[in-house]
C-alpha positions in Angstrom: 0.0 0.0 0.0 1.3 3.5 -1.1 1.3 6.1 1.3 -0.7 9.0 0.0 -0.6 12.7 1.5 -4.3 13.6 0.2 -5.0 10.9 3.4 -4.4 13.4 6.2 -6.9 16.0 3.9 -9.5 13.6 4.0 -9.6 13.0 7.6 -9.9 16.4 8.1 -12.7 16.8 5.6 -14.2 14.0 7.0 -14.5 15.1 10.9 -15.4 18.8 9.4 -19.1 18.8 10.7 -20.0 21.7 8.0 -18.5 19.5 4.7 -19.9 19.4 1.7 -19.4 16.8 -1.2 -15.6 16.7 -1.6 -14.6 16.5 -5.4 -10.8 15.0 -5.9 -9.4 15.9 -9.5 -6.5 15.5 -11.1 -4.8 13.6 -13.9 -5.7 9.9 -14.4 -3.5 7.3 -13.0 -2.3 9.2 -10.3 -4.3 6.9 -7.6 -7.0 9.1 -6.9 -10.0 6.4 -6.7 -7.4 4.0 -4.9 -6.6 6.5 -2.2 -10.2 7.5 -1.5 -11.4 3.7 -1.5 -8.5 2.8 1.3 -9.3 5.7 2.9 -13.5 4.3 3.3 -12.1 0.9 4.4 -10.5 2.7 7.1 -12.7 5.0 8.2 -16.7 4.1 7.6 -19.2 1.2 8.3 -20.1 1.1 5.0 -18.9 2.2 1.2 -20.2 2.2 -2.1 -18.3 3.4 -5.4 -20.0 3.8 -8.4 -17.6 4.6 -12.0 -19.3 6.4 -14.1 -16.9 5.3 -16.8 -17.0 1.8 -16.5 -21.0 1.5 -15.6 -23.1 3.5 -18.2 -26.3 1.9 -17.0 -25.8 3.8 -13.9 -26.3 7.4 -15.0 -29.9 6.5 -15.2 -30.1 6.6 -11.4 -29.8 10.5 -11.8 -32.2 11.0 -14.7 -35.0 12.1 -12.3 -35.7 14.0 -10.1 -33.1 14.5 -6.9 -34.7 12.7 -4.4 -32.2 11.5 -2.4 -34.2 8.5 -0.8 -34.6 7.0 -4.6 -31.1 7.7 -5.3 -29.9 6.0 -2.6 -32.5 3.3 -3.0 -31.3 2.7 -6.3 -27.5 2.5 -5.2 -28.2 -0.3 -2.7 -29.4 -2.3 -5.2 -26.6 -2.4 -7.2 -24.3 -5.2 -7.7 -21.4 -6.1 -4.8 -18.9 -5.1 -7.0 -20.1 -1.7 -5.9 -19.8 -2.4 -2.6 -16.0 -0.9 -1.5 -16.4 -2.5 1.9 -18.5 -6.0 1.9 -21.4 -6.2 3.0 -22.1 -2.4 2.9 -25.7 -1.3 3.9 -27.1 2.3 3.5 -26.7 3.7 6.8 -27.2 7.3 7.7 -24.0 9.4 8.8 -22.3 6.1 8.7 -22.1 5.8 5.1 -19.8 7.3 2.0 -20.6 7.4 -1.6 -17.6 7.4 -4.3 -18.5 8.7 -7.6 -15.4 8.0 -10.1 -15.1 9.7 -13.4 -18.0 12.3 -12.1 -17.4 13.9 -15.3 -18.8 11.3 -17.4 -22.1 12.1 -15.5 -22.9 15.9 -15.6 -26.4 14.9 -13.5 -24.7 12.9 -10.6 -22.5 16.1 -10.0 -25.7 18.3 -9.6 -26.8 16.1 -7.4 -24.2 17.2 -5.3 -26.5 20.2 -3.8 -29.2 17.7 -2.4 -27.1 15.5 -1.4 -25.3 18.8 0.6 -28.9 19.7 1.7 -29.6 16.3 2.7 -26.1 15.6 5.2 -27.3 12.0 5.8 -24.3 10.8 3.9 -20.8 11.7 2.7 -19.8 11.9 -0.8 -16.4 11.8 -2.6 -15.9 12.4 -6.5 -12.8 12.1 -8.5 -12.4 12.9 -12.0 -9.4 12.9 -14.5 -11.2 15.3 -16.8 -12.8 17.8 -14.5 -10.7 20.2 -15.4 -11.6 20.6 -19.1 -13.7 23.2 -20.1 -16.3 22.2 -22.2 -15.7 18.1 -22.0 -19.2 17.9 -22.0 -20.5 20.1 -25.6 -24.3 19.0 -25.7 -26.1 21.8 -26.5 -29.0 20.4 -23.9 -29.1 22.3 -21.3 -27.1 21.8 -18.3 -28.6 21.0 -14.7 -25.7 22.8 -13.4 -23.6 23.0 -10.3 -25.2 25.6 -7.2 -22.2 27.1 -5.7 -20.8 25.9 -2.7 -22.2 22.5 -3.4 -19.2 21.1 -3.5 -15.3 21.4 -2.2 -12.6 21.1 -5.0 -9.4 19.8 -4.2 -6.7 18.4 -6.9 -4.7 15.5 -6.4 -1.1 15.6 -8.0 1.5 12.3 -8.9 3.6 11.0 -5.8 6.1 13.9 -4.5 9.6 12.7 -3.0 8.4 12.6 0.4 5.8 10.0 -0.6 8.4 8.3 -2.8 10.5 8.2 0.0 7.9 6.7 2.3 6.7 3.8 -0.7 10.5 2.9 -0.5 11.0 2.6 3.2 13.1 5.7 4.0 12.9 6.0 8.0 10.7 9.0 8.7 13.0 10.0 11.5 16.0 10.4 8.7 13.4 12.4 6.4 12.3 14.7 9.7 16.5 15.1 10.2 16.7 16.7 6.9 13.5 18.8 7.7 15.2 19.9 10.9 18.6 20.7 9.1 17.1 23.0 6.3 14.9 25.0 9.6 18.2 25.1 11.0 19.8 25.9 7.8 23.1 23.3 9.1 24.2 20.6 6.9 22.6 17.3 6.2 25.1 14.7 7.4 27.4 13.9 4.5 27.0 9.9 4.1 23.1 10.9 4.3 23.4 13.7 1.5 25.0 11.7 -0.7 22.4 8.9 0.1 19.8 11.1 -0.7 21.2 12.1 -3.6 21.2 9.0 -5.4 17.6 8.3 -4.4 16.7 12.2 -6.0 18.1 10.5 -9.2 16.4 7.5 -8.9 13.0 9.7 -8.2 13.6 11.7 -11.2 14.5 8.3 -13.6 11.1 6.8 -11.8 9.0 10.0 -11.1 5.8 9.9 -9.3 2.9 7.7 -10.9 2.0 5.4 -8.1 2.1 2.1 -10.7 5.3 2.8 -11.8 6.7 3.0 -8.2 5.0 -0.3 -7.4 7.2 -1.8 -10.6 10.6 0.0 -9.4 9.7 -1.3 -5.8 9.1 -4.6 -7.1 11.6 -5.0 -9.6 14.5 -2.0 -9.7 14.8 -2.6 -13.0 14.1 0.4 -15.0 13.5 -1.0 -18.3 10.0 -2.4 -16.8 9.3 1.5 -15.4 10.1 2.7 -18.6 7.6 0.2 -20.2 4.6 1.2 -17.9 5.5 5.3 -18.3 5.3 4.3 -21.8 1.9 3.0 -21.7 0.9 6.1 -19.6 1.7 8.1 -21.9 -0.1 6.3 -24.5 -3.0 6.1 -22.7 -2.7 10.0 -22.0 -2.9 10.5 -25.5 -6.1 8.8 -26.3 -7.8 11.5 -23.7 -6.4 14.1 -26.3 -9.6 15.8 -27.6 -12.1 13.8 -26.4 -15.6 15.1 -25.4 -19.2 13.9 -24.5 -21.9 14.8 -26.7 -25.4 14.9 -26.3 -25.9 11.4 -25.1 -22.6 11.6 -23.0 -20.8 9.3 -25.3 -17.3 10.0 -25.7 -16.2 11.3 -28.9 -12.9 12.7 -29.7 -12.4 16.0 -31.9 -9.4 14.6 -34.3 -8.3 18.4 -35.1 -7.9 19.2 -31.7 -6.2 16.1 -30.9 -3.4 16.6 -33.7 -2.9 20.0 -31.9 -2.8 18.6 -28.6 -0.5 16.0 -29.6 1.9 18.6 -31.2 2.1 20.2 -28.2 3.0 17.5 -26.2 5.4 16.3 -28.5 7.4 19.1 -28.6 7.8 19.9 -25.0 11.1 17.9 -24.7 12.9 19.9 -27.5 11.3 23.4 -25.6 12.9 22.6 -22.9 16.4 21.0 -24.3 16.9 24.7 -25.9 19.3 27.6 -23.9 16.2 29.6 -24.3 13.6 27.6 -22.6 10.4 29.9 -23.6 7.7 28.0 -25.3 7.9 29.0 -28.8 5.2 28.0 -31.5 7.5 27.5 -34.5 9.5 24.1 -32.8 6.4 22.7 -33.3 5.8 23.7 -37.0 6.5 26.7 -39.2 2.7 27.5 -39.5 2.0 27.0 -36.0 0.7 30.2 -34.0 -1.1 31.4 -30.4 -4.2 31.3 -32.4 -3.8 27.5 -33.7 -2.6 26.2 -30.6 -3.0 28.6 -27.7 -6.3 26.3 -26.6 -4.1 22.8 -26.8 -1.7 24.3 -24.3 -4.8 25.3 -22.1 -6.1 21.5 -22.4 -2.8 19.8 -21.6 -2.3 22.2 -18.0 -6.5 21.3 -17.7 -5.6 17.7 -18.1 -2.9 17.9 -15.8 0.0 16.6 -18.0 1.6 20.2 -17.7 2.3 23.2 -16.0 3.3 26.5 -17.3 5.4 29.0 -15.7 5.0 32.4 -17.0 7.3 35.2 -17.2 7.0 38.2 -15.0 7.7 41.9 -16.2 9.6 42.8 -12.6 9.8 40.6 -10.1 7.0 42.1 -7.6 3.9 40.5 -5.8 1.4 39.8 -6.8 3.4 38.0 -8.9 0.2 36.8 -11.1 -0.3 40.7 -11.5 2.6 41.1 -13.1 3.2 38.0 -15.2 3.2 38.6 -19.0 0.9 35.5 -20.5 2.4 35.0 -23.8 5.2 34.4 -22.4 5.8 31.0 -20.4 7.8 27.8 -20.1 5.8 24.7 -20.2 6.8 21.7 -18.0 5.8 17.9 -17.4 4.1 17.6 -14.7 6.0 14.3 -13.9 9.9 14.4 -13.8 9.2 10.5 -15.1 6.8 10.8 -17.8 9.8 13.5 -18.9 12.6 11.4 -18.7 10.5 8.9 -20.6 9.9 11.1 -23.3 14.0 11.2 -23.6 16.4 8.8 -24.9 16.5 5.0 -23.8 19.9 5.4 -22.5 19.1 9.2 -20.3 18.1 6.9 -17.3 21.7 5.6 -17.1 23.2 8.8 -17.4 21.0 10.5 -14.6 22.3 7.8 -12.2 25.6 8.1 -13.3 25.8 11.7 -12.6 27.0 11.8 -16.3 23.9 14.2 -17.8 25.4 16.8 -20.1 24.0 19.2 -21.8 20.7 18.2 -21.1 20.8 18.3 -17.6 19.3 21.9 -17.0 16.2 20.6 -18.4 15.9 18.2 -16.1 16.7 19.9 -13.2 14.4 22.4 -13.7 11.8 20.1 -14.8 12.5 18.8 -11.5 11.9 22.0 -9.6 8.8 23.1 -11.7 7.2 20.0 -10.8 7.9 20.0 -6.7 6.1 23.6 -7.3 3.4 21.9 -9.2 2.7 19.1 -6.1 2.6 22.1 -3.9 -0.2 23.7 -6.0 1.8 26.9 -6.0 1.7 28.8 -9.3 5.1 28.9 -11.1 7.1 32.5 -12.4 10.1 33.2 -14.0 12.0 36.0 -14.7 13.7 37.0 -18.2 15.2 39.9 -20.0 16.4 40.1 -23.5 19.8 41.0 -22.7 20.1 37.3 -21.8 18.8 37.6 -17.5 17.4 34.6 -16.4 16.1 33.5 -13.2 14.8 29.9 -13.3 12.0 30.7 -11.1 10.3 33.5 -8.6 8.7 32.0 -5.5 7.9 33.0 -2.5 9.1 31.2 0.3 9.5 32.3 4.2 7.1 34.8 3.4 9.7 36.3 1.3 10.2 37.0 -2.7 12.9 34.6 -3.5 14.7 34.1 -6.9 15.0 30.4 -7.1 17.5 28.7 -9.5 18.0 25.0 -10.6 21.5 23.8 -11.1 22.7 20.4 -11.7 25.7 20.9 -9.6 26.9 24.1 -8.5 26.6 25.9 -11.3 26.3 30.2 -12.0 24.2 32.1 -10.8 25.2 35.0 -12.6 21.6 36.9 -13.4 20.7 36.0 -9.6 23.6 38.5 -9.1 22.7 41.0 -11.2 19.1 40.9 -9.7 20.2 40.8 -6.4 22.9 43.7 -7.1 19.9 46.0 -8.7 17.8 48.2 -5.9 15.3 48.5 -8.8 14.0 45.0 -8.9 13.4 45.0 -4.5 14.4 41.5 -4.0 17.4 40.3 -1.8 17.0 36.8 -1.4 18.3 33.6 -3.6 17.5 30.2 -3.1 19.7 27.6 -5.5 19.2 24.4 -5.4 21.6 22.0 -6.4 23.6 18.8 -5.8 25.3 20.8 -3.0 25.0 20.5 0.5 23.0 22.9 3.0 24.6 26.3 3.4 24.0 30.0 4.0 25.9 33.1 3.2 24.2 35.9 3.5 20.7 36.3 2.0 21.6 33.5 -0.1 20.7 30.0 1.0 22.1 26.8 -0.8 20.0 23.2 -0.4 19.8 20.0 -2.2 17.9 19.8 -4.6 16.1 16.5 -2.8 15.1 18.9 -0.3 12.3 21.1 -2.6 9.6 19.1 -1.7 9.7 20.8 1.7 11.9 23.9 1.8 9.7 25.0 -1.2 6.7 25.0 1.2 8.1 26.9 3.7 
């Protein structure tokens, strides 16, 4: 069993007397519906699921009207494959409901209100596609969604920590390092360099929860590499696809092409000096207008995340971020790396990269941002200033820069040495150890997943 930090959100949402149906999205595979099922075992008398996806005949139940005695009539006589723990029975504030792949069913998610109205019995949705705007294009019209029917929360891939835990890191080792970077000392050196190779190993494996059950099972990476292959594969039959008027799925082969494009062409986006998203790697012809909304469905999906460049380096930062101007990352260091040469595995554990090392590295970076649902900046001038990223961390504006190894941190300087941009502090993270010197502060790179929290 993988160790999931979405657990410790849903005990709380549980024992909130004033909840309302909790909806979990995020990108498919990520164990969303596994995570809320072990988290019913453990927690209810009694659990029912019912997947949208899989079950078509089921959407009838929310054809009427929302009576939630005959809706929940109807679930209990369902087949016990819906039951999540056996022998469920429908028993007020004693039971949960799971609806998985709520999207596929536009009427079960009104029903969210009565069910809200109603408080007899918890409900938890997950979706993969919830995020799309305008999955569902029936020109019926919509029963909608009443506001504050519902609490949205989105689930990302495993982050170290949790990669850390699945491989049976000692928690007391992982709360040493927390205690080292709030102290700002060094991590003990046989555990830095420990650490290190298991950051490498991370970003070879990445974060899908099958794919760390294969590397736990067989540390062989050709077998990961198979399954993020299939991921991706299955990813891209979700490109384009809607639900029409009779909530069939249909994909939109245009759009798909676009999507695909896109997607495609991350890798070499990100292998240039210049990372900025630029239109023409994908094709000559390409443009905003063509492929602006394929970009917008990929960071929907949640296969990506874009990091947009600011005009001056100011809160709030979203204020001042120029939108046609962006980096776009994976949202996965794996699904990256798998995107790469056969043989870029190898090299990561080596420590023998290259030139392509920046991209991962800050791949690696953009994604801990992403798993902490904070937006992602960057900073760039045309005389050739960079700043990886702008975050802000101890309740401070920090320039934040990714470096393989030590690396220069030459427009960090120049930022830092300018009284026009207001900013004094600098966070690099590389393969160094922890230090301070000044207002600039030095950390592994393994340790992101927490220092970029702070």
């Amino acid at each position: 069993m993988l160790e999931r930090k979405i657990t410790e959100y849903l005990i709380n949402w549980k024992n909130n007397p004033k909840k309302v149906p909790l909806v979990i999205k995020g990108l498919r595979q990520i164990g969303k519906t596994y995570a809320v099922k072990e988290f019913a075992k453990s927690n209810y008398e009694n659990a029912f699921i019912l997947d949208f996806r899989k079950q078509a005949s089921i959407h009838s139940i929310f054809e009427g009207d929302f009576d939630i005695d005959n809706i929940i009539l109807s679930i209990s006589a369902l087949p016990k494959e819906n039951r999540i723990i056996k022998d469920s029975k429908m028993i007020p504030y004693k039971t949960v409901l799971v609806f998985d792949e709520l999207q596929d069913c536009p009427n079960a998610r009104s029903s969210l209100k009565y069910f809200k109205e109603d408080g007899r019995y918890d409900v938890i949705c997950t979706g993969s596609l919830l995020g799309i705007e305008g999955y569902r294009v029936s020109k019926k019209p919509s029963r909608g969604i009443a506001v504050g029917s519902e609490e949205q929360i989105e689930m990302f891939p495993m982050d170290f920590e949790e990669f850390l835990w699945a491989l049976n890191i000692d928690k007391n080792i992982i709360d040493n390092l927390k205690l080292c970077i709030d102290e700002k000392k060094e991590f003990p050196t046989f555990l830095h360099e420990k650490f290190l190779d298991l950051i490498r190993k991370y970003i070879c494996v990445g974060g899908m929860p099958e794919v760390v059950s294969k590397f736990i099972e067989t540390n062989d990476l050709v077998e990961v590499r198979k399954i993020q292959n299939r991921l991706i594969t299955d990813y891209k039959s979700d490109f384009g696809t809607h639900l029409n008027d009779n909530n069939e799925i249909v994909t939109d082969e245009l759009e798909r092409t676009k999507i695909m494009d896109v997607f495609d062409s991350i890798p070499k986006q990100l292998a240039k000096e210049n990372k900025k998203f630029q239109y023409s790697v994908i094709d000559k012809k390409a443009k905003s207008r063509t492929h602006e909304s394929a970009i917008k469905w990929l960071k929907n999906y949640g296969l990506i995340d874009i990091c947009y460049n600011l005009s001056t380096i100011e809160e709030p930062f979203d204020f001042f971020s120029i939108k046609n101007q962006f980096k776009v990352y994976v949202s996965d260091i794996g699904l990256l790396v798998a995107m790469l040469d056969k043989d870029v595995p190898f090299k990561i554990l080596s420590n023998d990269l290259g030139i392509g090392k920046g991209m991962i590295y800050e791949n690696l970076i953009a994604e801990a941002l992403h798993k902490l649902g904070k937006p992602l900046y960057y900073f760039s001038k045309d005389s050739g200033l960079e700043i990886d990223f702008v975050s802000n961390i101890y309740s401070k504006t920090y320039l934040v820069e990714a470096k393989a190894k030590s690396g220069n941190t030459k427009s960090a300087k120049t930022v830092l040495n300018n009284l026009n941009y207001k900013v004094n502090n600098l966070l690099k993270l590389t393969s160094q150890n922890i230090g301070v010197v000044d207002n600039k502060f030095t950390a592994p790179y393994y340790s992101a997943f927490y220092i970029l929290n702070k």
